[in-house]
C-alpha positions as CSV (number, residue, x, y, z in Angstrom):
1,X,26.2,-16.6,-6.4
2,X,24.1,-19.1,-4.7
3,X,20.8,-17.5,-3.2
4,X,21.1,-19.1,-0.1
5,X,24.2,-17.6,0.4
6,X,23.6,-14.1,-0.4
7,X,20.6,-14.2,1.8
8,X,23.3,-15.2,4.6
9,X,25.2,-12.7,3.4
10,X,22.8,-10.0,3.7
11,X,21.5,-11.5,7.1
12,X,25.0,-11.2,8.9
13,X,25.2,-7.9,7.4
14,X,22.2,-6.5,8.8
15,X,22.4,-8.1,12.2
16,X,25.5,-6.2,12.8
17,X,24.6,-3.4,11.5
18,X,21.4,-3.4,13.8
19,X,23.7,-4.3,16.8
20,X,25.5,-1.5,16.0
21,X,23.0,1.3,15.3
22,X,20.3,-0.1,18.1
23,X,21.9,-2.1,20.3
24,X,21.3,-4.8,22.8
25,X,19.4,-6.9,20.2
26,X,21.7,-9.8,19.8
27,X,24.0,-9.0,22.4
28,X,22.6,-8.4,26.3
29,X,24.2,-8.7,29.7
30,X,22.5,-11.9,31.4
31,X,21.3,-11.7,35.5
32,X,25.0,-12.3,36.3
33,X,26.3,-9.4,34.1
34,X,27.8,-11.6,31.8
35,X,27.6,-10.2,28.1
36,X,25.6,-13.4,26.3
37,X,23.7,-13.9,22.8
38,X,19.8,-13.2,23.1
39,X,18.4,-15.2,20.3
40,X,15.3,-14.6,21.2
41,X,15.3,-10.8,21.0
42,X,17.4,-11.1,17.6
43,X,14.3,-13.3,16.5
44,X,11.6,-11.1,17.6
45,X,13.8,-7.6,15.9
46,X,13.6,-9.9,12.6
47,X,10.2,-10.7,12.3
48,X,8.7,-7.7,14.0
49,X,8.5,-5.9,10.5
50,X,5.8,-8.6,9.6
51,X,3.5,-7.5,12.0
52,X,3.6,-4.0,13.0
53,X,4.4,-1.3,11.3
54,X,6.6,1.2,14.1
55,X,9.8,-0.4,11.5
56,X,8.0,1.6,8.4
57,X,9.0,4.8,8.4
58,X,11.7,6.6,6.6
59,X,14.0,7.0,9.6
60,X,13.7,3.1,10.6
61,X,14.2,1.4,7.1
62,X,17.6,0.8,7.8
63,X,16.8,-1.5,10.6
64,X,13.5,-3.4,9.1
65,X,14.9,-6.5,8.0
66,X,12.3,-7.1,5.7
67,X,12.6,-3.8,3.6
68,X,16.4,-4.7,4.0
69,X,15.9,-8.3,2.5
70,X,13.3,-6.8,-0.4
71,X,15.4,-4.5,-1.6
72,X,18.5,-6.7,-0.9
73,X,16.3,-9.6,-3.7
74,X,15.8,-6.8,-5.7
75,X,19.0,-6.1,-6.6
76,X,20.2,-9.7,-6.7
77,X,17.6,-10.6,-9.5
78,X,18.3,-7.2,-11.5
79,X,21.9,-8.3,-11.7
């Protein structure tokens, strides 16, 4: 499988699962009440890993996208 894709793969997987488990990341009601996509916030959830470390504990890994996306490479390039 192409890398590109799995990385996709794994990126649509996690963003749901963190829209499930956290909530209102990707998905937020607007001024008007209107359910509408936030990419901004989905952005920030990503990359927040990178630079502080409130994602790093055991009880958060599941929702650090870049422990996620480690461990996700890791397993690719082992099989």
């Amino acid at each position: 499988m192409n890398i590109f894709v799995y990385i996709s793969i794994i990126t649509i997987i996690f963003i749901t699962w963190s829209e499930y488990s956290v909530t209102n990341i990707l998905i937020r009601e607007n001024s008007k009440g209107k359910k509408t996509f936030n990419f901004s916030s989905l952005s920030g959830f990503l990359l927040n890993p990178f630079h502080k470390k409130t994602l790093w504990t055991c009880g958060t890994l599941d929702i650090n996208y870049a422990f996620v996306l480690m461990y996700s490479l890791g397993v690719y390039y082992l099989f």
